[in-house]
N, C-alpha and C positions, 0 to 999 in steps of 0.2 A: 746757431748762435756763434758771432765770428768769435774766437779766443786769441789773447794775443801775451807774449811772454815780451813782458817790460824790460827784461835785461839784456835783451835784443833788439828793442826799438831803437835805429837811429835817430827817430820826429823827421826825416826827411819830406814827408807830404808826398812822395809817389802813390799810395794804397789812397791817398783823400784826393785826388787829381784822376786817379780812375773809377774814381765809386759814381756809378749814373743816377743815384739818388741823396747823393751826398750825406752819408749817413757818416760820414769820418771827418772828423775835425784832426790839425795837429797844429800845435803850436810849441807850446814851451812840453807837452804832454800829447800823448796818442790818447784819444777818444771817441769812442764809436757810438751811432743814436741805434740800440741793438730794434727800436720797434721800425726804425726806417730800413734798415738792412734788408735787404732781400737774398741775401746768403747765394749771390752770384759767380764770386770767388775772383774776381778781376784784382782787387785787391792781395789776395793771398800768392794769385801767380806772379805777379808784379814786385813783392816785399822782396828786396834784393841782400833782407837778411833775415829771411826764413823766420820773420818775427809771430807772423800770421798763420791762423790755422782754421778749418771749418769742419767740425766733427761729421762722420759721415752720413749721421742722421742729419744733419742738415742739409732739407732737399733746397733747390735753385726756385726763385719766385720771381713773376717779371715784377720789373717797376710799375 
């Protein structure tokens, strides 16, 4: 389950621009469709303010 710390979201759309199932919306808010997520982690390496996180029980699933 992606987790994500709001007081660090810039809403920039980089983590929704790399998600290959498009499970991130951003707009005026960060929101994530947690049952589309396939816990990839493209998003979490990419968040260029450490907003994003994937606990380590969360294994990788393809699309």
């Amino acid at each position: 389950m992606l987790k994500i710390k709001i007081d660090l979201c810039a809403c920039c759309g980089v983590c929704a621009a790399v998600c290959p199932v498009a499970a991130i919306t951003v707009s005026k808010h960060f929101e994530v469709d947690q049952e589309r997520c396939v816990s990839c982690g493209n998003c979490v390496k990419t968040c260029p303010t450490g907003a994003l996180s994937l606990p380590p029980s969360s294994q990788p699933t393809q699309p």
